[in-house]
Structure formats: structure tokens, C-alpha cells
C-alpha positions as CSV (number, residue, x, y, z in Angstrom):
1,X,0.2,-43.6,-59.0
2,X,-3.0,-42.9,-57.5
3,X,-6.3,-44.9,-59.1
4,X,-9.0,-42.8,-60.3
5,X,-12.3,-41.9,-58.0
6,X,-14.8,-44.9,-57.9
7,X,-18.5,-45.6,-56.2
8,X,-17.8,-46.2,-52.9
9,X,-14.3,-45.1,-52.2
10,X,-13.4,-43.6,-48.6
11,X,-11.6,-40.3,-48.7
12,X,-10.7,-37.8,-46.0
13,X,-10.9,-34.2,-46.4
14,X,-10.6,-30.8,-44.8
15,X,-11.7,-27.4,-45.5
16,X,-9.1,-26.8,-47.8
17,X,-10.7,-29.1,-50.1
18,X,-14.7,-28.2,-49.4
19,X,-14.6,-25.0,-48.1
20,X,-18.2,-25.8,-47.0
21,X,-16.2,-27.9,-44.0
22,X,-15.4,-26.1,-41.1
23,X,-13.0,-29.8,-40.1
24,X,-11.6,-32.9,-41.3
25,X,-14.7,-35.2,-42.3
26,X,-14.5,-38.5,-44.1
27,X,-16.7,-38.9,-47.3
28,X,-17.7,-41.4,-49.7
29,X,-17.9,-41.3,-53.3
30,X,-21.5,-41.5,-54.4
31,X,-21.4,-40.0,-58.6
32,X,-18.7,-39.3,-60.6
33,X,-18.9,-37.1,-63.4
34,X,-15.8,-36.0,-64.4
35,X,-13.7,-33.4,-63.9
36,X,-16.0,-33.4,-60.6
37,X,-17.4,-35.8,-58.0
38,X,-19.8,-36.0,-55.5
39,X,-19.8,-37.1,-52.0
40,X,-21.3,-37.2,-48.9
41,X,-20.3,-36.9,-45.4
42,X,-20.1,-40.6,-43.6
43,X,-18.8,-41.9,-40.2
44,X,-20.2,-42.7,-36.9
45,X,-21.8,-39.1,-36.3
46,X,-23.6,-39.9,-39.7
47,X,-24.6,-43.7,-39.2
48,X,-28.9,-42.5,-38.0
49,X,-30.9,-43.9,-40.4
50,X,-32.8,-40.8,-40.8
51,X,-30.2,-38.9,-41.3
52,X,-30.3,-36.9,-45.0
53,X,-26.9,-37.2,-47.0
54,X,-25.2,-34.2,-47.0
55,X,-23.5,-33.9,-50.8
56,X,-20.6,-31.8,-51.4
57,X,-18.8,-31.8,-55.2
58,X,-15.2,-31.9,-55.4
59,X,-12.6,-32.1,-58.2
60,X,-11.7,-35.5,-59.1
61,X,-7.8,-34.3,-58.9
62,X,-8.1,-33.6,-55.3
63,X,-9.9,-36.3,-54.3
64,X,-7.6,-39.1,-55.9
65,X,-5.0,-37.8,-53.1
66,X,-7.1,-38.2,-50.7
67,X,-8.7,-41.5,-50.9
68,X,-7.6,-43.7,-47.8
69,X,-8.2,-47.2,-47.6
70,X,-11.9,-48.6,-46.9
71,X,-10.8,-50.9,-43.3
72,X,-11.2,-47.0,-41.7
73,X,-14.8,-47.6,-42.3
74,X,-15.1,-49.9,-39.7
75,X,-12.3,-48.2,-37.2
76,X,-12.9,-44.4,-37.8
77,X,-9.4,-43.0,-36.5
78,X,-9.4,-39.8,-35.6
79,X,-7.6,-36.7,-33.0
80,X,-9.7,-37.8,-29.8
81,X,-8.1,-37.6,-26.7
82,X,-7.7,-41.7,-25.0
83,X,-6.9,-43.3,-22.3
84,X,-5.0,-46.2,-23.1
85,X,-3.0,-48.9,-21.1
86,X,0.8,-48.4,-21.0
87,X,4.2,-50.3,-19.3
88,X,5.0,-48.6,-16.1
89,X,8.8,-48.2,-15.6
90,X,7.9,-50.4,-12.9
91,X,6.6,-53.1,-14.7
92,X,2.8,-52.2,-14.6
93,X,0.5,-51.9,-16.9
94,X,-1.3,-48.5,-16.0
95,X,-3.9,-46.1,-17.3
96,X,-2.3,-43.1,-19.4
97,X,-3.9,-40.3,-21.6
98,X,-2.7,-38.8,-24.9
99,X,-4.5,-38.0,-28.2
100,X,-4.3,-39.5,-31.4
101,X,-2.4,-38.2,-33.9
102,X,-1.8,-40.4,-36.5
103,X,-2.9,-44.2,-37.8
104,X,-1.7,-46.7,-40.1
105,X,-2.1,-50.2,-41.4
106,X,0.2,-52.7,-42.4
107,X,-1.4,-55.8,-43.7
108,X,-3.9,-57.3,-41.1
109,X,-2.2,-55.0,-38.7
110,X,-3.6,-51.6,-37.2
111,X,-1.7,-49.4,-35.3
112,X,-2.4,-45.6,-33.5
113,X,-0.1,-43.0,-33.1
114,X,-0.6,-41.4,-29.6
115,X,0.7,-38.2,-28.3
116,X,1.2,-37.4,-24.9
117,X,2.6,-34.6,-22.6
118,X,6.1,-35.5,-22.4
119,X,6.5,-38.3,-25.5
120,X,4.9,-40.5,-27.7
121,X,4.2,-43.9,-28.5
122,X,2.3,-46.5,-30.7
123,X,-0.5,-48.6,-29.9
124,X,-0.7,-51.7,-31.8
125,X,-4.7,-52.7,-31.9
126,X,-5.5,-56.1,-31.3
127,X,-8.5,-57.9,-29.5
128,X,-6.6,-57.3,-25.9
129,X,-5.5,-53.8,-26.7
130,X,-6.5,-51.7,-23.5
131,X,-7.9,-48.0,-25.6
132,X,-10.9,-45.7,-24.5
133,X,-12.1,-42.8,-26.4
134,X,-12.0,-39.7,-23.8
135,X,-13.7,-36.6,-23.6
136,X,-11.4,-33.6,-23.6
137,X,-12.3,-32.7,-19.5
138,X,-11.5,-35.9,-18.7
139,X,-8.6,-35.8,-20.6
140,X,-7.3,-32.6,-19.2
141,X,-8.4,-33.9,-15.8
142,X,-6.4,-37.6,-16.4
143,X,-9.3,-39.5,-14.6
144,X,-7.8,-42.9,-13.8
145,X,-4.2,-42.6,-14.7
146,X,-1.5,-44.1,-13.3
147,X,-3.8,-46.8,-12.0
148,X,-3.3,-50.4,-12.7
149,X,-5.8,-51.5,-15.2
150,X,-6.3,-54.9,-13.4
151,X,-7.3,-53.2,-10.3
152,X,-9.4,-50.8,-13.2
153,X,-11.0,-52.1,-16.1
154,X,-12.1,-50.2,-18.9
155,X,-16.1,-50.4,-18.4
156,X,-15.7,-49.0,-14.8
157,X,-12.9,-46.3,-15.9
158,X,-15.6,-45.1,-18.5
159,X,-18.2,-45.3,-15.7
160,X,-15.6,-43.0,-13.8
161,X,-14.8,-40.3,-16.3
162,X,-18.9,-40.0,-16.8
163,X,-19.1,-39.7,-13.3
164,X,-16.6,-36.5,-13.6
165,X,-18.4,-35.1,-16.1
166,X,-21.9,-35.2,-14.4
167,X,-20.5,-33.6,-11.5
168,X,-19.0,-30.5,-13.2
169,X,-22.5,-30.1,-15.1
170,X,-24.0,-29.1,-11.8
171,X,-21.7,-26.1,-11.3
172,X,-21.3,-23.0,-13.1
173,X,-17.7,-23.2,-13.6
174,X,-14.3,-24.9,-11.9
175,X,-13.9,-27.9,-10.4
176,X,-15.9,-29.2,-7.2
177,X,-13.9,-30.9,-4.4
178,X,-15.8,-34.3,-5.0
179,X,-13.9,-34.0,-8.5
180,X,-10.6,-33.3,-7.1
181,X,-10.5,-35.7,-4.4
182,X,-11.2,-38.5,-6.8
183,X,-8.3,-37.7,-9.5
184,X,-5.5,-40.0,-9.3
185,X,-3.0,-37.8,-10.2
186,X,-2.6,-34.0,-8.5
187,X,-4.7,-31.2,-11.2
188,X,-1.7,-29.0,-12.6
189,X,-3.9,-26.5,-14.6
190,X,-0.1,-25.0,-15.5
191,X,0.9,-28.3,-17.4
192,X,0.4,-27.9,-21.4
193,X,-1.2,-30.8,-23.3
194,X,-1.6,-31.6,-26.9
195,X,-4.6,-31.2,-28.9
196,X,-5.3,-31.4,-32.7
197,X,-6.9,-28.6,-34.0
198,X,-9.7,-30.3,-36.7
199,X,-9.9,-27.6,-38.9
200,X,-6.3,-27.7,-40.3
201,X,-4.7,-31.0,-38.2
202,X,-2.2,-29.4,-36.8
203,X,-0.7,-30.1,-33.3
204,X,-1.3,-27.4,-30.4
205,X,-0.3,-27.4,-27.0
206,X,-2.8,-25.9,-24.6
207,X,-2.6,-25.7,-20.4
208,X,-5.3,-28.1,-18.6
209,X,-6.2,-25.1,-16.9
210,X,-7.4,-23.7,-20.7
211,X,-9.7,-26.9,-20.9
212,X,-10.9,-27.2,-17.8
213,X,-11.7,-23.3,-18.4
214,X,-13.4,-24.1,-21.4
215,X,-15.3,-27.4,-20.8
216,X,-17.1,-26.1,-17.4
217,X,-17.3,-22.1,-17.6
218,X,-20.1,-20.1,-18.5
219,X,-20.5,-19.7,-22.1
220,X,-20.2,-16.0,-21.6
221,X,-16.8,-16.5,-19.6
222,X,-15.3,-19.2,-21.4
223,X,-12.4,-18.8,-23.7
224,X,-13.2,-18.0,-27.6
225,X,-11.4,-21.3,-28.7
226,X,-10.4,-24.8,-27.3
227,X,-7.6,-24.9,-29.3
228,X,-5.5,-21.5,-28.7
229,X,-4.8,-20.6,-25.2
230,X,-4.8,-16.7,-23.9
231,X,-2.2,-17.2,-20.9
232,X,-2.2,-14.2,-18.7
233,X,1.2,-13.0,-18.2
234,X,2.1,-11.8,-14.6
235,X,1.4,-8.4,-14.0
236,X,3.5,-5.9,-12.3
237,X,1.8,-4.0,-9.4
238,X,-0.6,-1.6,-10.2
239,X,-0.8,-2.9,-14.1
240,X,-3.3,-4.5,-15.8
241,X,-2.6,-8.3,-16.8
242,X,-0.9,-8.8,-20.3
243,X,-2.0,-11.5,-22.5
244,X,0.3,-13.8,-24.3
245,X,-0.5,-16.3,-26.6
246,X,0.4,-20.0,-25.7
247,X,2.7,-21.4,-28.6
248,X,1.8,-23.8,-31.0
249,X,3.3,-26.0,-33.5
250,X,2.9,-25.5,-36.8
251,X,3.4,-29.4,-38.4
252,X,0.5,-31.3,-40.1
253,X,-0.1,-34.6,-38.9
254,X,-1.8,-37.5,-40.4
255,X,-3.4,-41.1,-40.5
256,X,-3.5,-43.9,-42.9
257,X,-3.5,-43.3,-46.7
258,X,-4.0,-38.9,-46.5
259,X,-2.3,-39.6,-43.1
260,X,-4.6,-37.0,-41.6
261,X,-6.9,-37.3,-38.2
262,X,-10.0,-35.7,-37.7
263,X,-11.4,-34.6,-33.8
264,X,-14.7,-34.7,-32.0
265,X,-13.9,-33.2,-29.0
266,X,-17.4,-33.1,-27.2
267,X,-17.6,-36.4,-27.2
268,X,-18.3,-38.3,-23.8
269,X,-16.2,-41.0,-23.1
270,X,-16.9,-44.7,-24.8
271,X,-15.0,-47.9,-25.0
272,X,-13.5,-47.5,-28.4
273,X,-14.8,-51.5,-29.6
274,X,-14.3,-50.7,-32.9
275,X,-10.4,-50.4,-32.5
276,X,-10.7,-53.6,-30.9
């Protein structure tokens, strides 16, 4: 049975809970006075020291199913996009990409739930364990996969995927031919990847074409929404293009405790040390 709402208790919710929320957004408990409590927004966007609380109320029945456990202070799980080191079929430990979409502890032991293009996997964190958070260009882009991570270590693939990012700043939209020379593996715009939409968690497929689109377009030409793709059907000659929505699933995912994830998908790429 779930405890009741204390000082200090971690909690994730989503706009369904504070409609003032437009995503997921962990909070902590900072007065209860029942039937309601209060909380403000915490994580590693809200760590500046002159930073003012921002204090939401929220019944104490909702919240006692949401409180998660207080280590995802210090590891703030979430939906970004990673690069990560996987097993080859070969035998070799290369670079990969996928997003997270789930978390959960067992004991001392952490471990994230990735998805990819084509499957899924678990990463078990330990002090060796190989995981960078990505932006979503980069991510789209695969910067660094499918190279061995001795030959790559993490500092310079982070110093790569900022590198790709700086170049596609400087033009108006697309991709340069600096950026696509350096990819590792062949740009298939056509190929759909998974994101996780923050406002409701769910999991989306989208073409890398749809980021790519999005992340270096002008803001007047880019598409409405990162997270729902408008593929343009093939036209017949003489007709206009159709557009057809890209399908999505429908099924809630989650992380420790709520099992939920939330998403920051401007983010530039860092070495996730905290998961470390």
C-alpha cells in the first residue's frame, strides 16, 4: 500500500496530474496540508542557485501513486536519446543509439531500458558502463555508431556529435557534405526511429528525415511537432502530394517506481556521469 506524502519525497508527474505541465517533470514535496500538497519542480534543469521554486498543489491521492524512489535524485532517468556501447555479433563492443524508455532498481543495482530501431535491450549501470546522453540530430544522424569504442572513447564521441551540431548551425537547413562524409553509417532519412513523446510518454516512431527536418530547418519551414511525422505520400502525375500521418504507438511507458520517463530533447550531447 502506498505511504502517505512526506517533506522531501520525489515524485514524477505529467500534465494529467498539474495541468500547469506541458511534460513529465519530477517534483519534490515541500508542505503538506491535506487533502493537498505542494511541490516544486526539481532536476538538473532546476539545480541554478538562483533559480525561484516553481510551486504547483496537487491532491495528496494522486501524488502517493506517483512517488518514486529518492536514488533518481542523483541519476535523473529520463526519454533522451543515447549512444551507448553494445556486443557486436562479431564480438565487438561498438557504439549504438536508442532512447530510453524505461528504468528500474533492484537493490544497489540500476538498470535502463533502451529502445532502438529494430529491438531492445537493457543496460545495466555500473562504473564501466559505456552511456552518453545524445541530442536528438545526433541521434537521428547516428554519429559514431558502429565504431569500436576502444578505437572511440566517449569524451571524443561527445566532442564528435558537438562537432555535428556546430556545423548544421551554419546552414539554413539540410545537411552539409562535411556532415555526411563524417557519419559512420549511410543517412537513411526513410528509416523510422523511436521517440518518446514527454507530454503523455508514449512511444512514437518518426523518419530521421522528420528530425533532421526539424532540428536544422527554418523555423518557418520546419515541421509543427518533433514528435508526429507528416509523410508525403507519392503523388500521381499532375496531382498535388497527399499527406499521411506516420503511425504511432499508443502504449505508456515508464521508469522506476511511476515507471514513467520524462524527455529533453534539445539537449546537446554530455557524458551521462551521473548514470555512472
Amino acid at each position: 500500500m502506498p505511504s502517505t506524502p512526506a517533506l522531501g519525497d520525489l515524485a514524477f508527474v505529467g500534465p494529467e496530474h498539474i495541468k500547469e505541465l506541458s511534460d513529465f517533470q519530477y517534483v519534490e514535496v515541500v508542505a503538506v496540508n491535506a487533502p493537498t500538497v505542494t511541490v516544486k519542480l526539481v532536476g538538473p534543469d532546476m539545480e541554478e542557485e538562483d533559480a525561484p521554486d516553481t510551486l504547483f498543489s496537487i491532491s495528496m491521492e494522486t501524488l502517493t501513486h506517483r512517488i518514486v524512489s529518492a536514488s533518481e535524485q542523483g541519476l535523473w532517468p529520463s526519454a533522451h536519446p543515447v549512444a551507448f556501447a553494445r556486443m557486436s555479433m562479431e564480438g565487438i563492443q561498438e557504439w549504438c543509439y536508442g532512447v530510453v524508455s524505461g528504468y528500474e532498481t533492484t537493490g544497489s543495482s540500476a538498470t535502463l531500458h533502451i529502445v532502438s530501431s529494430s529491438d531492445s535491450s537493457r543496460l545495466t549501470l555500473s562504473e564501466s558502463t559505456l552511456v552518453i546522453k545524445a541530442d536528438v540530430l545526433n541521434y537521428a544522424l547516428q554519429t559514431g555508431a558502429g565504431v569500436n569504442t576502444a578505437a572511440v572513447k566517449a569524451t571524443k564521441l561527445v566532442e564528435q556529435q558537438n562537432t555535428v551540431i556546430s556545423l548544421c548551425s551554419r546552414r539554413r537547413s539540410g545537411l552539409s557534405k562535411e556532415v555526411t562524409e563524417s557519419l559512420t553509417v549511410p543517412f537513411n532519412g526513410d528509416e523510422s526511429v523511436p521517440l518518446i513523446r514527454p507530454s503523455t510518454l508514449q512511444l512514437v516512431r518518426v523518419r530521421r528525415q522528420h528530425i533532421v527536418d526539424f532540428k536544422t530547418a527554418a523555423r518557418t519551414k520546419r515541421p509543427t511537432d518533433l514528435y508526429t511525422d507528416q509523410v508525403p505520400a507519392r503523388s500521381e502525375r499532375g496531382k498535388r502530394p497527399r499527406v499521411t500521418t506516420s503511425p504511432t504507438t499508443t502504449e505508456a511507458l515508464g521508469i522506476p517506481g511511476s515507471h514513467d520517463t520524462g524527455s529533453d530533447e534539445d539537449s546537446a550531447a554530455s557524458v551521462l556521469s551521473t548514470l555512472l
